[in-house]
N, CA, C and O atoms as CSV, one atom per row, in Angstrom:
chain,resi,resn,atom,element,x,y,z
A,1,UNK,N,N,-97.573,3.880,75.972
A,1,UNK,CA,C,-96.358,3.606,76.696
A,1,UNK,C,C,-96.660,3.407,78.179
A,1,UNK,O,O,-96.181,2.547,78.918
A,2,UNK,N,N,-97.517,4.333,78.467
A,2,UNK,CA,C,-97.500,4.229,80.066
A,2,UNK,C,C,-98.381,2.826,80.499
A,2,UNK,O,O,-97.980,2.084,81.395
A,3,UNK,N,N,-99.596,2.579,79.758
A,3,UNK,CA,C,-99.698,1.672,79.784
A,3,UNK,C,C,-99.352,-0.225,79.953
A,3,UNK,O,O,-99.624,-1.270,80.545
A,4,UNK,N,N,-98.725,0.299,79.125
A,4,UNK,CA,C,-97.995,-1.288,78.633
A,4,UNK,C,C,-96.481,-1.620,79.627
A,4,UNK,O,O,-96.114,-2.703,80.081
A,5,UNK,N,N,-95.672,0.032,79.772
A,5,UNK,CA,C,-94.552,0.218,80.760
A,5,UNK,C,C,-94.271,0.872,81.693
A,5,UNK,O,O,-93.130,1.151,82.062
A,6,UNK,N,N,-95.655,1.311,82.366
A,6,UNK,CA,C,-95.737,2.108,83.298
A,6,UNK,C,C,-95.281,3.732,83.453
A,6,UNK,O,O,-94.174,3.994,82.981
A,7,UNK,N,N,-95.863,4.592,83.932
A,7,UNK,CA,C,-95.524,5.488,84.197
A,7,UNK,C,C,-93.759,6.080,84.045
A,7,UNK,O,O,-93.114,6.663,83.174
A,8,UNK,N,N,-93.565,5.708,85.001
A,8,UNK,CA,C,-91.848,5.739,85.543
A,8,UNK,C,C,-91.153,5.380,84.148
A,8,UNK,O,O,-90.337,6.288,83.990
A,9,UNK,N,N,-91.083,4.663,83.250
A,9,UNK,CA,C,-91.045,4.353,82.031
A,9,UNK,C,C,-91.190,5.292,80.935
A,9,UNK,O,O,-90.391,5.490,80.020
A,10,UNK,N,N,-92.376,5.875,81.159
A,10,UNK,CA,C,-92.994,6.576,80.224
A,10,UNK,C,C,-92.237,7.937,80.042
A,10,UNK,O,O,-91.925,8.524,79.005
A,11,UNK,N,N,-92.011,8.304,81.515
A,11,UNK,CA,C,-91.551,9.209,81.942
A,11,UNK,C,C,-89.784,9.411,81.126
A,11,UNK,O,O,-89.318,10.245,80.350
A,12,UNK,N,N,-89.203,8.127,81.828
A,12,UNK,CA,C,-88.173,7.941,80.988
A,12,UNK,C,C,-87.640,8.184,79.721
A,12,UNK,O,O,-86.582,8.738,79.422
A,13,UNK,N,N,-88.656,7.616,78.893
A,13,UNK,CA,C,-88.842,8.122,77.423
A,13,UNK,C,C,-89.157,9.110,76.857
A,13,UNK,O,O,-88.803,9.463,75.732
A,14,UNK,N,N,-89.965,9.728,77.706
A,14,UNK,CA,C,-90.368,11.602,77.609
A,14,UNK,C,C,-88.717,12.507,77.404
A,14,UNK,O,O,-88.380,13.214,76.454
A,15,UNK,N,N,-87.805,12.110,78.849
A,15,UNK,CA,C,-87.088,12.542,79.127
A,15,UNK,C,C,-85.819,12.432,77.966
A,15,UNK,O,O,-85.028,13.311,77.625
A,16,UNK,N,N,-85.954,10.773,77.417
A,16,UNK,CA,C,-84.950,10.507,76.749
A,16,UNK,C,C,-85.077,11.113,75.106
A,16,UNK,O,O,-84.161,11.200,74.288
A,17,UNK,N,N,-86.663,11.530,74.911
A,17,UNK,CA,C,-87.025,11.776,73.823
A,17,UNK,C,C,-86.175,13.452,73.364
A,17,UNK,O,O,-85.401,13.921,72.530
A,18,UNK,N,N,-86.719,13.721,74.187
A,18,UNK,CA,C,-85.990,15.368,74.584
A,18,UNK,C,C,-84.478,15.727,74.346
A,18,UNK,O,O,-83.965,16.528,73.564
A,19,UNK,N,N,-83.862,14.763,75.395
A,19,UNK,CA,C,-82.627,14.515,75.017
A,19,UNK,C,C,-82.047,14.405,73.740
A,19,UNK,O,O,-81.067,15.098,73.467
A,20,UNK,N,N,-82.657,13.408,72.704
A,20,UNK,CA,C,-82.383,13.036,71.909
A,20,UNK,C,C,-82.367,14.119,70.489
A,20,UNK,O,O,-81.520,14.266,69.608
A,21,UNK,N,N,-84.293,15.068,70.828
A,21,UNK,CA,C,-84.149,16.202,70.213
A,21,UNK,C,C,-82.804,17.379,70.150
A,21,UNK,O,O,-82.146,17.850,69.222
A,22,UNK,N,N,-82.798,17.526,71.362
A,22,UNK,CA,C,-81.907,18.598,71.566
A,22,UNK,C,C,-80.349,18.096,71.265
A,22,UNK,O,O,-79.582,19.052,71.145
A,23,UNK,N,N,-79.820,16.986,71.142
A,23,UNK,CA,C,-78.938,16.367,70.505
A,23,UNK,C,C,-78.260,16.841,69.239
A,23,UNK,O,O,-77.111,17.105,68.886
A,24,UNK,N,N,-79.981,16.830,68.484
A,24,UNK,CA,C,-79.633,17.212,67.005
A,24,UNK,C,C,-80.099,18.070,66.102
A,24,UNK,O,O,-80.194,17.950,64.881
A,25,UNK,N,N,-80.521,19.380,67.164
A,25,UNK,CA,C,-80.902,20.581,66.844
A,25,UNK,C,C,-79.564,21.449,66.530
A,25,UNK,O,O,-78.454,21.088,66.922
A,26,UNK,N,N,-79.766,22.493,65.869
A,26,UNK,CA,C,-78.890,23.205,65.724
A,26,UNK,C,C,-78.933,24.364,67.541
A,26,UNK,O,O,-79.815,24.404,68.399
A,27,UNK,N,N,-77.640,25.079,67.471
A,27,UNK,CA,C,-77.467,25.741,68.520
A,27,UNK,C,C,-78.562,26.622,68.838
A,27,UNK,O,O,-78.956,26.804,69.990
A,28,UNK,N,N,-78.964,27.069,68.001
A,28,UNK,CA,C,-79.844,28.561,67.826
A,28,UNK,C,C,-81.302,28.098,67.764
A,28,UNK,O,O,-82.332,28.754,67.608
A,29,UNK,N,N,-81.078,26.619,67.951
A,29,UNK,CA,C,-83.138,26.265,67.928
A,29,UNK,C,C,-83.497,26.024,69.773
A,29,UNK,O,O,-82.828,25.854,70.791
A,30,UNK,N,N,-84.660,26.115,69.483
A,30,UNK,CA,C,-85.249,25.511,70.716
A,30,UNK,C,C,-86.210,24.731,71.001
A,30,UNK,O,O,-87.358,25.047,70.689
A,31,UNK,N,N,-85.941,23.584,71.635
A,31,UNK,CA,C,-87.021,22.648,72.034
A,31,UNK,C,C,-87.581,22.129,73.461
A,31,UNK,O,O,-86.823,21.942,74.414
A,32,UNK,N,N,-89.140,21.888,73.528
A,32,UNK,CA,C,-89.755,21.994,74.408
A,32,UNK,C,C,-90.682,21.214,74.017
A,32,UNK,O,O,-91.053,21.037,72.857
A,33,UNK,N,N,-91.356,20.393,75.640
A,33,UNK,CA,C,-92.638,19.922,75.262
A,33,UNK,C,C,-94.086,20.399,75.244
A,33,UNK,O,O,-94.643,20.893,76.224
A,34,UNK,N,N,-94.552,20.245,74.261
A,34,UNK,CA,C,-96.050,21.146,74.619
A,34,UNK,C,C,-96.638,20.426,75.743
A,34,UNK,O,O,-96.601,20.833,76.904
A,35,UNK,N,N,-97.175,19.354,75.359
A,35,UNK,CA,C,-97.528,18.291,76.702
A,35,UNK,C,C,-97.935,16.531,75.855
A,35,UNK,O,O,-98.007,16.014,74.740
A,36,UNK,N,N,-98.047,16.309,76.839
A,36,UNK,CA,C,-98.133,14.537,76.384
A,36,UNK,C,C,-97.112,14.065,75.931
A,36,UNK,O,O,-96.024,14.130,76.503
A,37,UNK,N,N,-97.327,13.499,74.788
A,37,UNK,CA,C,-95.783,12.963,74.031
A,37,UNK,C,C,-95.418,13.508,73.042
A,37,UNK,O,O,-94.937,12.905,72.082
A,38,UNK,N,N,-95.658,15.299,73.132
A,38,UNK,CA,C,-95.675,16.350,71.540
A,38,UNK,C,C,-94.908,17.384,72.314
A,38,UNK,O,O,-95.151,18.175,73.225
A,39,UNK,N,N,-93.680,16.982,71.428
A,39,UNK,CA,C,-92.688,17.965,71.452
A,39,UNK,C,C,-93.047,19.269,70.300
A,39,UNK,O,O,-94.082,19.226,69.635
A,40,UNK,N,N,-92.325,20.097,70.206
A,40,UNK,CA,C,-91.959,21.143,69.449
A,40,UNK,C,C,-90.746,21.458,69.025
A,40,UNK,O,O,-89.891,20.636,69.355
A,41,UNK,N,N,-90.297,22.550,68.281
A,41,UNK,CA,C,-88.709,23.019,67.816
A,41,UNK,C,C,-88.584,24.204,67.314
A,41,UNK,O,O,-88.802,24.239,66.103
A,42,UNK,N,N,-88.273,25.335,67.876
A,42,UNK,CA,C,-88.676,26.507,67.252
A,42,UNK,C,C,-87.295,26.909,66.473
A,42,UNK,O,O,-86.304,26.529,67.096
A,43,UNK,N,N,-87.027,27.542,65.340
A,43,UNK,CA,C,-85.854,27.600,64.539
A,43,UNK,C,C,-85.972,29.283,63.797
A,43,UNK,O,O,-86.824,29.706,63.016
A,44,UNK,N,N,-84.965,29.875,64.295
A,44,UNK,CA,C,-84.998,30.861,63.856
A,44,UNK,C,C,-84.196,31.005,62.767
A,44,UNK,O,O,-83.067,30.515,62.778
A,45,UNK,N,N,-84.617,31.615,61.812
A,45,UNK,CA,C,-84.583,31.575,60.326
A,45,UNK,C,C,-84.098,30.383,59.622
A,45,UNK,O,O,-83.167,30.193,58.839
A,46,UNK,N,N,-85.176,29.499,60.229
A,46,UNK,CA,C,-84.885,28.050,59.976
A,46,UNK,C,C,-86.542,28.505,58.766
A,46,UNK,O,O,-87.520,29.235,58.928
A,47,UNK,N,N,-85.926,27.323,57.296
A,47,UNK,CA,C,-86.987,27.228,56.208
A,47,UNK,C,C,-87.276,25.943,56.030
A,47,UNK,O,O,-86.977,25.074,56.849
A,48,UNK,N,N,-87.803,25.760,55.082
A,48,UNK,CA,C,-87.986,24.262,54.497
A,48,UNK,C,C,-87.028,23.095,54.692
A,48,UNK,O,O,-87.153,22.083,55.381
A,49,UNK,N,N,-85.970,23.533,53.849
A,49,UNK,CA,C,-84.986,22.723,53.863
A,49,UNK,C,C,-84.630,22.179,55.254
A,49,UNK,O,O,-84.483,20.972,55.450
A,50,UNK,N,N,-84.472,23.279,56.390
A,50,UNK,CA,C,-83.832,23.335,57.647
A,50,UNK,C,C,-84.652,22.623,58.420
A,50,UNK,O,O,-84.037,21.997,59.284
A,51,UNK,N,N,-85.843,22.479,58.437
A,51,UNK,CA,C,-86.512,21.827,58.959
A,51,UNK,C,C,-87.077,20.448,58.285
A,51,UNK,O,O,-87.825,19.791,59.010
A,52,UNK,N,N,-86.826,19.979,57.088
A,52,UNK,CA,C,-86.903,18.679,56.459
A,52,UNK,C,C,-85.579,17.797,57.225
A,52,UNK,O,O,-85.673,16.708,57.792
A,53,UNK,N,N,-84.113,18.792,57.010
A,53,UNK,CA,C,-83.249,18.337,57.935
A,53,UNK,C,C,-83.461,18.222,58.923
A,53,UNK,O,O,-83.599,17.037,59.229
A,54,UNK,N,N,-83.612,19.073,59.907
A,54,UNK,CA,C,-84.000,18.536,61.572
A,54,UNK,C,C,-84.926,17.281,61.681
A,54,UNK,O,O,-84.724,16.445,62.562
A,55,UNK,N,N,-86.038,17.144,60.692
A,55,UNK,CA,C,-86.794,16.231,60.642
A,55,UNK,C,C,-86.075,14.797,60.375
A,55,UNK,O,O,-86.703,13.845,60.839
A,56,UNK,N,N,-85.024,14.526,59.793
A,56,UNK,CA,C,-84.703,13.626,59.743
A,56,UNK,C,C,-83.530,13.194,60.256
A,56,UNK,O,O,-83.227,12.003,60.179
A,57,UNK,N,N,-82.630,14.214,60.910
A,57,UNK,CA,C,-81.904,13.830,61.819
A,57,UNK,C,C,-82.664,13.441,63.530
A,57,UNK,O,O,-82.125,12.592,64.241
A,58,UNK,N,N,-83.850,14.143,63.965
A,58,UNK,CA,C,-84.428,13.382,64.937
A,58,UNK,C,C,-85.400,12.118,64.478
A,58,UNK,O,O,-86.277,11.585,65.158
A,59,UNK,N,N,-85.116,11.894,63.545
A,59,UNK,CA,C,-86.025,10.555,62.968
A,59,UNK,C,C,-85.175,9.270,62.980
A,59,UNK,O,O,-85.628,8.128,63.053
A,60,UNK,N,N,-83.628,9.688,62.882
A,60,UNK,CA,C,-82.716,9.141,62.409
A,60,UNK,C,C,-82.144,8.500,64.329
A,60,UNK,O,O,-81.964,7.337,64.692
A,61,UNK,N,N,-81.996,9.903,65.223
A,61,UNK,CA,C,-81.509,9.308,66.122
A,61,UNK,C,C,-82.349,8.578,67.174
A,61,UNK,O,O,-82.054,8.077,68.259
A,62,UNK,N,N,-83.400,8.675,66.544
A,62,UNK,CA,C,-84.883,8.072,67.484
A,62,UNK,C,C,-85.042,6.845,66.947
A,62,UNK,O,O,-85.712,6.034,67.586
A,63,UNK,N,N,-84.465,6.460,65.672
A,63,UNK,CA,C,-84.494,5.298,65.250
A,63,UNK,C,C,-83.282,4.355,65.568
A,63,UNK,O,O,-83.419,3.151,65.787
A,64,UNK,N,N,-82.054,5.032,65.572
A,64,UNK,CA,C,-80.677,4.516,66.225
A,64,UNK,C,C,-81.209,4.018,67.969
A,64,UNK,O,O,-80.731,2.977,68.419
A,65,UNK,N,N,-82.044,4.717,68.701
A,65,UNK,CA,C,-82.004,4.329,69.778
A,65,UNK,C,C,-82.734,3.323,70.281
A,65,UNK,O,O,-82.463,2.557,71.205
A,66,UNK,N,N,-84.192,3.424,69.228
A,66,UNK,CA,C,-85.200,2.153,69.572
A,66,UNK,C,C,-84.421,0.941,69.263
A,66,UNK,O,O,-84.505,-0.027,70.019
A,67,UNK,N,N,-83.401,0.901,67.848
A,67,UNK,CA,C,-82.522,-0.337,67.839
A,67,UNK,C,C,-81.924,-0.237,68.558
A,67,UNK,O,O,-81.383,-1.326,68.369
A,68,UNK,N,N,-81.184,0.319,69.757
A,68,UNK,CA,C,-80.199,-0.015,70.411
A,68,UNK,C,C,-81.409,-0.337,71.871
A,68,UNK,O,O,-80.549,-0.768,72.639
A,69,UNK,N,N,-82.051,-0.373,72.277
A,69,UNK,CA,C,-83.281,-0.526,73.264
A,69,UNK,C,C,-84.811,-1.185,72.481
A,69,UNK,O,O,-85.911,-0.645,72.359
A,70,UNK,N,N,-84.349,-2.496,72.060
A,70,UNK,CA,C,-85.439,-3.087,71.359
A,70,UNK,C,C,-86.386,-3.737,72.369
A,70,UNK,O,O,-86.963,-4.730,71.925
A,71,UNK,N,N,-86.657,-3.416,73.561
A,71,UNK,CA,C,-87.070,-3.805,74.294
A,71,UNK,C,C,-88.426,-3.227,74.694
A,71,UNK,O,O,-89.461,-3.663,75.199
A,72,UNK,N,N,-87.852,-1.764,74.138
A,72,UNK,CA,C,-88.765,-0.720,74.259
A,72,UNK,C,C,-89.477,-0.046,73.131
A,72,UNK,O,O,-88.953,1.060,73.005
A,73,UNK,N,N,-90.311,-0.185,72.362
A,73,UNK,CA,C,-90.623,-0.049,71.045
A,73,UNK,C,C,-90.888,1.365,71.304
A,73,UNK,O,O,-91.428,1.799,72.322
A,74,UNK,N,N,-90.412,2.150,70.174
A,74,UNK,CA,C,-90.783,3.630,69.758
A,74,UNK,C,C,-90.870,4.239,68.910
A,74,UNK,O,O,-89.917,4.707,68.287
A,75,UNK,N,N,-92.423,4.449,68.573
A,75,UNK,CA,C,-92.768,5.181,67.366
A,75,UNK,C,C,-92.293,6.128,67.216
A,75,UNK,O,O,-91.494,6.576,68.038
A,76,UNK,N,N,-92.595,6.703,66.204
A,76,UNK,CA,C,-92.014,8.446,66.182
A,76,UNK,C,C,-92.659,8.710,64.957
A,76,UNK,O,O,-92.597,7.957,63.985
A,77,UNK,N,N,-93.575,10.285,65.014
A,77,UNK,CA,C,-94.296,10.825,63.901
A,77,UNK,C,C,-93.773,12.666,63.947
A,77,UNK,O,O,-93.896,13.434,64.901
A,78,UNK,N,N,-93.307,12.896,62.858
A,78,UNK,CA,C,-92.967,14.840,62.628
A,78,UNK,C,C,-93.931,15.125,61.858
A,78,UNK,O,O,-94.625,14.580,61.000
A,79,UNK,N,N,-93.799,16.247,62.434
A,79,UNK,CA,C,-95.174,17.345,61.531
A,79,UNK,C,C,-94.148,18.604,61.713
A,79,UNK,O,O,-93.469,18.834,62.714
A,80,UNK,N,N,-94.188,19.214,60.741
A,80,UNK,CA,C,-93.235,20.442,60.640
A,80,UNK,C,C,-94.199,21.701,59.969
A,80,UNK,O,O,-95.276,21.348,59.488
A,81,UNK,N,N,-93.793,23.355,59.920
A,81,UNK,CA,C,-94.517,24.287,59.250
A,81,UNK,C,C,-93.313,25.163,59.255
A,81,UNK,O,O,-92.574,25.211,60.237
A,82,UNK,N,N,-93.145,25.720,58.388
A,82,UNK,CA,C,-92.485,26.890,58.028
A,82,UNK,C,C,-93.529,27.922,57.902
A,82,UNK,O,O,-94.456,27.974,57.094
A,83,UNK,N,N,-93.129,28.932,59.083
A,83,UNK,CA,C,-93.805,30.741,59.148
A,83,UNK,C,C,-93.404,31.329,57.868
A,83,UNK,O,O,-92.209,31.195,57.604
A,84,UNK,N,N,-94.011,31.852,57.146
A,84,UNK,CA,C,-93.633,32.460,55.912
A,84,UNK,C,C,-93.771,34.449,55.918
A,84,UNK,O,O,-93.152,35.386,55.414
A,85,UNK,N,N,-95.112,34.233,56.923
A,85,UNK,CA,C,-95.368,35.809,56.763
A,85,UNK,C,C,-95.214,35.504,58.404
A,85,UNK,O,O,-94.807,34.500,58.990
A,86,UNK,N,N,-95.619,36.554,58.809
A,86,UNK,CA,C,-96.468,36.773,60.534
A,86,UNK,C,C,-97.604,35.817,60.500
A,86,UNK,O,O,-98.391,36.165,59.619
A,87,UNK,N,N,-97.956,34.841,61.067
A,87,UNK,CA,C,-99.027,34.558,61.185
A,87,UNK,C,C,-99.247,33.997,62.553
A,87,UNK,O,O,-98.387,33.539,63.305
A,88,UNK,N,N,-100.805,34.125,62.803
A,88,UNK,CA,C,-100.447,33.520,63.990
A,88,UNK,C,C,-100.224,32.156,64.875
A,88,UNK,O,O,-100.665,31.077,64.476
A,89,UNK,N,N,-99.560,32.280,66.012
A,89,UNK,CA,C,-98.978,31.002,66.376
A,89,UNK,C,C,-99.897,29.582,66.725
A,89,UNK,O,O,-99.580,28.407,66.910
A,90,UNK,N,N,-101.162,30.305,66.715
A,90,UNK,CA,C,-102.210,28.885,66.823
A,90,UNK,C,C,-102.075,27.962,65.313
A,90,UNK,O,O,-101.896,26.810,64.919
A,91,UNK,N,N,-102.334,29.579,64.723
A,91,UNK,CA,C,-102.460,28.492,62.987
A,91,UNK,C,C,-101.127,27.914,62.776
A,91,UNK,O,O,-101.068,26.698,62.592
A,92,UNK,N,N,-100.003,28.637,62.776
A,92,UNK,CA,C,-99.036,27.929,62.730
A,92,UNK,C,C,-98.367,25.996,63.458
A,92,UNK,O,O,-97.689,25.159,62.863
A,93,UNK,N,N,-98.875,25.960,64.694
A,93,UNK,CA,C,-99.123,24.918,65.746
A,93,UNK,C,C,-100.193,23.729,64.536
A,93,UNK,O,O,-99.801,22.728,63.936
A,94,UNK,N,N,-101.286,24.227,64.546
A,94,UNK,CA,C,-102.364,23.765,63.949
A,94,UNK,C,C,-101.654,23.062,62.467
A,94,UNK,O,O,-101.708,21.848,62.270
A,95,UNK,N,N,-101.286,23.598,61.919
A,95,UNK,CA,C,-100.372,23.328,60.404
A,95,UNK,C,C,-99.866,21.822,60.625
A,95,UNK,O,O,-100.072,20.689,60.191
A,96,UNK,N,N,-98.974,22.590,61.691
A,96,UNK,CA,C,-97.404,21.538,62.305
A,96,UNK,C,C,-98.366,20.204,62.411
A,96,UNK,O,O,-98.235,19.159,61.774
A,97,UNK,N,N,-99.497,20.571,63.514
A,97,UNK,CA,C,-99.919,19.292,64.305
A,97,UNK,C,C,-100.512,18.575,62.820
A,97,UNK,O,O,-100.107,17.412,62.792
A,98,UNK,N,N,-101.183,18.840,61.820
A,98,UNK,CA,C,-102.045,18.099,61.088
A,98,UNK,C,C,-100.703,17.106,59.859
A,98,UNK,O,O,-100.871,16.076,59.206
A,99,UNK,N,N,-99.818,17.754,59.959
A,99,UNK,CA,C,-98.878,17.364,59.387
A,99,UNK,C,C,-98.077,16.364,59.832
A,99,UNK,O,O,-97.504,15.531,59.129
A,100,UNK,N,N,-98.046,16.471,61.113
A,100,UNK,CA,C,-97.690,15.423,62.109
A,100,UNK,C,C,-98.897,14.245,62.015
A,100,UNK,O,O,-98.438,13.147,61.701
A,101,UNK,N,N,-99.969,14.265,62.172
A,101,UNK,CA,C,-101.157,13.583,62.001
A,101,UNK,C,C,-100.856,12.910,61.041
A,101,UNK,O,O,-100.953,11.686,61.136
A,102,UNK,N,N,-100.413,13.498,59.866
A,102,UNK,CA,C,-100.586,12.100,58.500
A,102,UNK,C,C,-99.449,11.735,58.339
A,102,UNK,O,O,-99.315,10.784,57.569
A,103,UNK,N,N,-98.250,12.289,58.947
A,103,UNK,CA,C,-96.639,11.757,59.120
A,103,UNK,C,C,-97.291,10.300,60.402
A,103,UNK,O,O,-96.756,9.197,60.520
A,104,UNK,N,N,-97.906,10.546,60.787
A,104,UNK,CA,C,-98.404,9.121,61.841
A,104,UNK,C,C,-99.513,8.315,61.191
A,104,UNK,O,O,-99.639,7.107,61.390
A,105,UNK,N,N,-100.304,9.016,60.415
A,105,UNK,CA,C,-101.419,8.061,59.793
A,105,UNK,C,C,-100.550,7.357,58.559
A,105,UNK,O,O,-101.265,6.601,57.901
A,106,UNK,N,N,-99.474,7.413,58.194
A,106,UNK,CA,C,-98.155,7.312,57.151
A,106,UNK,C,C,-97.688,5.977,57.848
A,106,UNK,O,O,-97.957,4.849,57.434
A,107,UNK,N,N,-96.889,6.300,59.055
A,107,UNK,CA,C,-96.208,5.025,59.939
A,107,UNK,C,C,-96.970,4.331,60.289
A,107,UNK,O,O,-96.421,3.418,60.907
A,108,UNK,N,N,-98.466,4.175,60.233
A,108,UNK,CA,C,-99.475,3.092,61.205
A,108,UNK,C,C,-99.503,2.220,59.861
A,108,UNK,O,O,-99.480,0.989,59.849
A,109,UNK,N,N,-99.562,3.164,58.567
A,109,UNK,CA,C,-99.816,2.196,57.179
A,109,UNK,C,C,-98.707,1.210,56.895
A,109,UNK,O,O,-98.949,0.044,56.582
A,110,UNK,N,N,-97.471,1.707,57.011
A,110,UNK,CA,C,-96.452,1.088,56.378
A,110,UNK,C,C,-95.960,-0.149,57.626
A,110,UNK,O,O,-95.353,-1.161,57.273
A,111,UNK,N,N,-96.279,0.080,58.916
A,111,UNK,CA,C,-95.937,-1.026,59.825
A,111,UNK,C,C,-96.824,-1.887,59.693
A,111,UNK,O,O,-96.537,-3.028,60.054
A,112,UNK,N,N,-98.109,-1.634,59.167
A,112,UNK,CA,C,-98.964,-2.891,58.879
A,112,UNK,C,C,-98.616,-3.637,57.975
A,112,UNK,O,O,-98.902,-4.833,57.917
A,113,UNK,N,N,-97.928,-2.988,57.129
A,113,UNK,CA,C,-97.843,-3.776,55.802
A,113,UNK,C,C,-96.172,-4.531,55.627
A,113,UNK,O,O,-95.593,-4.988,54.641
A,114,UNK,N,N,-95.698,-4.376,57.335
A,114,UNK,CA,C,-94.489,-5.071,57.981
A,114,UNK,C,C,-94.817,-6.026,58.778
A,114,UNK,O,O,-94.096,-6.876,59.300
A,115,UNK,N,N,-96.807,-5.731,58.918
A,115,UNK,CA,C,-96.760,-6.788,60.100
A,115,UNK,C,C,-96.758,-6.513,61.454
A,115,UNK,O,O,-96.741,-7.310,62.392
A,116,UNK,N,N,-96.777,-5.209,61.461
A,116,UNK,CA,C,-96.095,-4.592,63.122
A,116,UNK,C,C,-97.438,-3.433,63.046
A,116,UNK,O,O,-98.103,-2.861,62.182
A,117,UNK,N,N,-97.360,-3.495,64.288
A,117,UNK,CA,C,-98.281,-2.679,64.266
A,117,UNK,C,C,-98.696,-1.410,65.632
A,117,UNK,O,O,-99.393,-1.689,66.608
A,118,UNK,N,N,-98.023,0.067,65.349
A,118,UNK,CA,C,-97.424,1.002,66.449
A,118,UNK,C,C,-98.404,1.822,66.740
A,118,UNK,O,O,-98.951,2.559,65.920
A,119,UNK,N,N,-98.782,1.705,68.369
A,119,UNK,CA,C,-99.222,3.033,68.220
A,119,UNK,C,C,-99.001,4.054,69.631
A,119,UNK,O,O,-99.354,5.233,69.600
């Protein structure tokens, strides 16, 4: 992004990304950026289900917005983990992120095979 639309841009989209999370979180979650373009969502006695939902309502309004701003192309990849016991918060992070990884190695496949190609 910053690349192709500069900084100030990039920035924009950071900001708007956020926005967009916190939009369609429930009251009781919280979201934050770790850094770069990797958000987080922490959900208390949020499970599977709750977080397949969140997953696709920010998939949903991140996709409503790149169509409404086609100017500005925006990928978007989730990686989600449900805490089951105590464990700790690296492994937990670690889970999320690798899950996120093939939720993006997922979208690089299927836009090729649109022709498009995101990254």
């Amino acid at each position: 992004m910053n690349d192709c639309f500069g900084h100030a841009v990039g920035d924009q989209v950071l900001i708007k990304a956020a926005e967009l999370i916190r939009s369609v979180i429930r009251e009781s979650d919280s979201a934050f950026r770790i850094g770069g373009d990797e958000f987080a969502v922490i959900m208390p006695d949020g499970d599977e289900v709750c977080a397949q939902a969140a997953k696709e309502r920010i998939a949903r309004a991140a996709a409503d917005w790149s169509q409404a701003n086609p100017g500005l192309p925006v990928s978007l990849a989730i990686g989600w983990q449900v805490a089951k016991d105590m464990i700790a918060v690296d492994a937990l992070f670690k889970d999320a992120d690798e899950a996120m990884y093939q939720d993006k190695q997922r979208i690089k496949k299927d836009s090729r095979g649109l022709g498009i190609i995101k990254d």
